[in-house]
N, C-alpha and C positions, 0 to 999 in steps of 0.2 A: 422294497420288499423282495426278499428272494425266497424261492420254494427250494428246500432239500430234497435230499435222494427218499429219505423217509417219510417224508411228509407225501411228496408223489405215491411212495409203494402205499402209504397207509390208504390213501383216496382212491387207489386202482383197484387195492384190496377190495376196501368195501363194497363200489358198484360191483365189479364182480364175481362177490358174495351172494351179493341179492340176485343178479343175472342168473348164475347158477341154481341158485334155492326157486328163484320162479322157471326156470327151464325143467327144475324137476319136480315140478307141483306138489312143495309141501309147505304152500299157503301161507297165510299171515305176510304177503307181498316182501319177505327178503327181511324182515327189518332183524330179526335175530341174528340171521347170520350175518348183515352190516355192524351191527354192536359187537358181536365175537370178532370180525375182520380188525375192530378198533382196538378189544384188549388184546387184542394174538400177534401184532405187530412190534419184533423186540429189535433193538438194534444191533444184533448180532445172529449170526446161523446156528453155534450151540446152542444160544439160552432162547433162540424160535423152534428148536429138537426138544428142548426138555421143555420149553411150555407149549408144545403142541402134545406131549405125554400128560401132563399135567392137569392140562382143560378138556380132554377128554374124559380122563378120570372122574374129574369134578361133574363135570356135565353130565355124565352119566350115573353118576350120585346122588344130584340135583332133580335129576328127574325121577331118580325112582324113590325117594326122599318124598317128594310130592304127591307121587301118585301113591305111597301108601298112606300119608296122611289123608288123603282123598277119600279112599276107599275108606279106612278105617273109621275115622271119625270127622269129615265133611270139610268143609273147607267157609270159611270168613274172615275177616282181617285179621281177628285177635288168631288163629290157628294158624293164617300167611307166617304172623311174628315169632309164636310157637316154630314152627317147625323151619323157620331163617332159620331158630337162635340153635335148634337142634340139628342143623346140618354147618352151621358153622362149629361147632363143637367136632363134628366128626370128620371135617375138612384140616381144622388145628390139630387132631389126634394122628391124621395121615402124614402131616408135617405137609398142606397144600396148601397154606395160607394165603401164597402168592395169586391164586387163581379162585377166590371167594366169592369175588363180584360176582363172574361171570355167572358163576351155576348158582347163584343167590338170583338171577335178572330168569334165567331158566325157570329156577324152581315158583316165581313168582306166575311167570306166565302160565307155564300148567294149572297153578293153583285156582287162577280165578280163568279160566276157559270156561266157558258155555256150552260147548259140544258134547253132545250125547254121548258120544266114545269116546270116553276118556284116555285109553290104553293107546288108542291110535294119535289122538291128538298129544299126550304128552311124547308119545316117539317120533313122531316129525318134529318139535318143537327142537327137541334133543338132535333129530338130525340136521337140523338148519343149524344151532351152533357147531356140529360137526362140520359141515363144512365152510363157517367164516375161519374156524380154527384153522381147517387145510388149506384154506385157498390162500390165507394171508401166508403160512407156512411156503407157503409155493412161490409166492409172489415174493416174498422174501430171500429165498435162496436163490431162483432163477434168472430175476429182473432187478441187475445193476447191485450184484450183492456190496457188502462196505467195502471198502479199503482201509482198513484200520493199520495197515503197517505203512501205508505213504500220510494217513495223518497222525500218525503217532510220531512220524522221523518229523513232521514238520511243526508238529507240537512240539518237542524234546528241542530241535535243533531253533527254534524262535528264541524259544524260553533258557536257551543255554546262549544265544547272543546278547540278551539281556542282561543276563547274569555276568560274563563278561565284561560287557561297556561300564557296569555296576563297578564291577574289582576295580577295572581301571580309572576310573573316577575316584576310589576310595583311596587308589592307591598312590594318588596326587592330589588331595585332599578340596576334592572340587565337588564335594555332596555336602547336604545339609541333614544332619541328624534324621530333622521330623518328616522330609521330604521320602529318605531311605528306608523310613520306620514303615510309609504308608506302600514304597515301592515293595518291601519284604513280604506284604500283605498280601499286594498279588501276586508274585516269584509261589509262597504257598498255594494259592489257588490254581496257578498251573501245574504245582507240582502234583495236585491233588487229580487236577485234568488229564495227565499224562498217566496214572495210575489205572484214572478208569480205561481208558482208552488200551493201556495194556491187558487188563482183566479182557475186555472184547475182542481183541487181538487173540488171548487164547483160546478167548471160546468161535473162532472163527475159520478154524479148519475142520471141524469138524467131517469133512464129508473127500476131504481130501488124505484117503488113507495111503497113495500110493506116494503121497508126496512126506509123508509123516517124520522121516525123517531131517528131511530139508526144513521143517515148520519146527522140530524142533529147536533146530539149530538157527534158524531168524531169531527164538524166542530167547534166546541163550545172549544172542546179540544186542537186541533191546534193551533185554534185563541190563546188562552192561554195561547199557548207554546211558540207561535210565538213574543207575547208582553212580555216574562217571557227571551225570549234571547234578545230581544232589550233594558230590562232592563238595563242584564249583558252588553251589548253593551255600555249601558250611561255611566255606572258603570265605563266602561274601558276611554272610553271616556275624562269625567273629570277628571279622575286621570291620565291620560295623562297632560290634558288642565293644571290644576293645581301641579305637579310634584312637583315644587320647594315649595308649598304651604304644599303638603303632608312631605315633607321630612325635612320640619324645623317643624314639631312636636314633643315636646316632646318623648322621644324614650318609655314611660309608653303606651302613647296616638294612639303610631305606632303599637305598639303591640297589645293593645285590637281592633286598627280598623283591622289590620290582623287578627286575629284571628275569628274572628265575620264576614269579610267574608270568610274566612277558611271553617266556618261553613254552611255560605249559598252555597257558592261553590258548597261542598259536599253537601248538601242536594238535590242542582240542578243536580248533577249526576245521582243521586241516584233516583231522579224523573222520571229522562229518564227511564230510566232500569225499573223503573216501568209499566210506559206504555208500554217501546216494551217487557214485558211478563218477564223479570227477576227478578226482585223483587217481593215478595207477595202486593196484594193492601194495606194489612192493615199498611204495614211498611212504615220508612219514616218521623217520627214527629221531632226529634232532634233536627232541628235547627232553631223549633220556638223559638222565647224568650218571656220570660214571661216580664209582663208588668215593672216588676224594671227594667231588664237588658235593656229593650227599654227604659226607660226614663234614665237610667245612660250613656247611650250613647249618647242620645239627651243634657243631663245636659252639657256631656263632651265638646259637640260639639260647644255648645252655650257659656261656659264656656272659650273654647277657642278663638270664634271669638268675646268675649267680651272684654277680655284682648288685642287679636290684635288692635281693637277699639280704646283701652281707651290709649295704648301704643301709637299708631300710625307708627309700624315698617313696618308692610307693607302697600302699596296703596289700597285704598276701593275696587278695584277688585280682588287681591290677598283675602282678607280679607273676599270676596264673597266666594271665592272659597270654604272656609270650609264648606258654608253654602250650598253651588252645592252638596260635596261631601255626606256629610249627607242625603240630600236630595236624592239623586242617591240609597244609600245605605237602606237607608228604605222604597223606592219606589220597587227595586228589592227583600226586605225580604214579601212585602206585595203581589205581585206578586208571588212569590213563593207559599204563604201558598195559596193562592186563585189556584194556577194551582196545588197542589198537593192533596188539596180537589175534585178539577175537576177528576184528574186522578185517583182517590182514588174511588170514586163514578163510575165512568164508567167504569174499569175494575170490582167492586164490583157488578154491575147490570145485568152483561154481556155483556161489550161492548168489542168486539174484540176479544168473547168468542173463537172463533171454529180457530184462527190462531193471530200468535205472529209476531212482526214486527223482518225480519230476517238480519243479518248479513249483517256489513259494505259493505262487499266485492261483496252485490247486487247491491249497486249503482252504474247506469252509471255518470260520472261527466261531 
């Protein structure tokens, strides 16, 4: 069993939620503000700015929601449910749906309080979720905030080795259909992981205005990377879809398309290691091709889905498929030169000057 960096902030959060709320004696021993520390806790610094705006809002709506049900016309379970359903209604019309629970767990407490002063006791109630919301907010930005750009390069760059070992296995006919069918499955679900993990990545400078620029320009890098592994992803892709289409080429034809991505492959390594600080920026060009070798490849390509054509051995989708694979293939080499121009330039400027992205064995999985 291991504890995350979240899982510690969320439990620090809370005790000192309640330490605070009883340090400033507004009663009910902390437990509101422990439940607000638990929903206020986001894994990111932006979306902890906007739901620290958000549950404010709500809470403060929740409460006074309450206390005019209160007043107006009393309070027993059936009017608890009433006036949920009535402030859930006005929390959807704010567009703060995200934040429902919370000032629904509020609005309940005031509702059924026993204390004579109602006006008093629903604003301490309201203050105590005011500060589970800040203190988690706090605890959040100031204690061990994420890393989401060294687990995002080591998400992308896992999940682009994989991808890889995949090509080259397919590309020497050492996989099994059903076996790649199931490995595809999860190749998506990281591709899917890497996605969120970029979303938080942008909402994660938030507070870093001087550096705004520079954060820009990481995100421009990512992006990059990100579209440069989903390439290799298509890549593996269709030569899966197409298998039996790759494997009755010519054995000339199998060889130059190995080898050519042999090339891209490695240069896709070799890119990574760039970025996370291993390589010098300037290195790294090999495996552009000059404009003959792109068009003798293309000549090849077309050359052979021309003859499928005019023979008619295989069906017009089979017959596609050459034109998929080519297509895939020079999609992923155009990607490459565009992300290692990217990466070239930004380590060359100073991006990522003062620290190198560190070793496998930092990521949590």
């Amino acid at each position: 069993m291991k504890l995350g960096a979240r899982t510690f902030k969320t439990g620090l959060a809370v005790a000192l939620s309640m330490l605070v709320s009883q340090l400033l004696g507004l009663g009910g021993g902390g437990v509101i503000a422990g439940i607000s520390a638990i929903y206020s806790t986001q894994p990111s610094l932006g979306r902890s700015f906007d739901n620290l705006k958000s549950r404010l809002m709500a809470n403060t709506i929740g409460g006074l929601v309450a206390v005019l049900v209160v007043l107006t016309v009393g309070s027993n379970l059936y009017l608890v449910g009433i006036a949920t359903m009535f402030l859930i209604a006005i929390l959807n019309f704010l567009k703060l749906e995200d934040v429902i629970g919370l000032s629904i767990v509020t609005l309940i407490v005031i509702m059924m309080t026993t204390d004579a002063n109602l006006l008093l006791s629903a604003s301490l109630r309201v203050a105590e979720t005011f500060v589970g919301v800040i203190v988690a907010f706090l605890v959040n930005t100031f204690i061990a905030p994420p890393r989401y750009d060294v687990k995002l390069y080591h998400t992308i760059d896992y999940a682009t080795t994989e991808f890889l070992v995949w090509i080259r296995a397919g590309l020497r006919k050492n996989t099994e259909y059903s076996v790649m069918n199931n490995d595809l499955k999860w190749a998506r679900m990281q591709l899917k992981k890497i996605d969120s993990l970029y979303q938080y990545l942008t909402e994660s400078g938030l507070f870093s205005k001087k550096k705004k620029y520079e954060n820009n320009r990481t995100l421009v890098v990512y992006r990059k990377m990100i579209q440069t592994t989903r390439s290799a992803y298509h890549v593996l892709e269709v030569l899966h879809d197409y298998e039996n289409v790759f494997y009755h080429f010519p054995q000339e034809m199998r060889i130059m398309i190995r080898e050519r991505l042999e090339t891209l492959m490695s240069g896709h390594e070799q890119i990574m290691l760039k970025f996370s600080g291993r390589v010098p920026p300037g290195q790294v060009n090999f495996f552009e091709a000059g404009k003959a070798e792109r068009h003798k490849l293309m000549d090849t390509f077309f050359q052979r889905a021309q003859e499928e054509s005019d023979h008619g051995k295989y069906s017009s989708s089979e017959s596609y498929g050459i034109i998929h694979l080519m297509s895939a293939i020079l999609a992923y080499e155009d990607d490459l030169v565009h992300f290692n121009q990217l990466v070239r330039s930004y380590k060359a400027h100073g991006g990522s000057k003062t620290k190198n992205i560190s070793n496998i064995d930092d990521i949590i999985h």
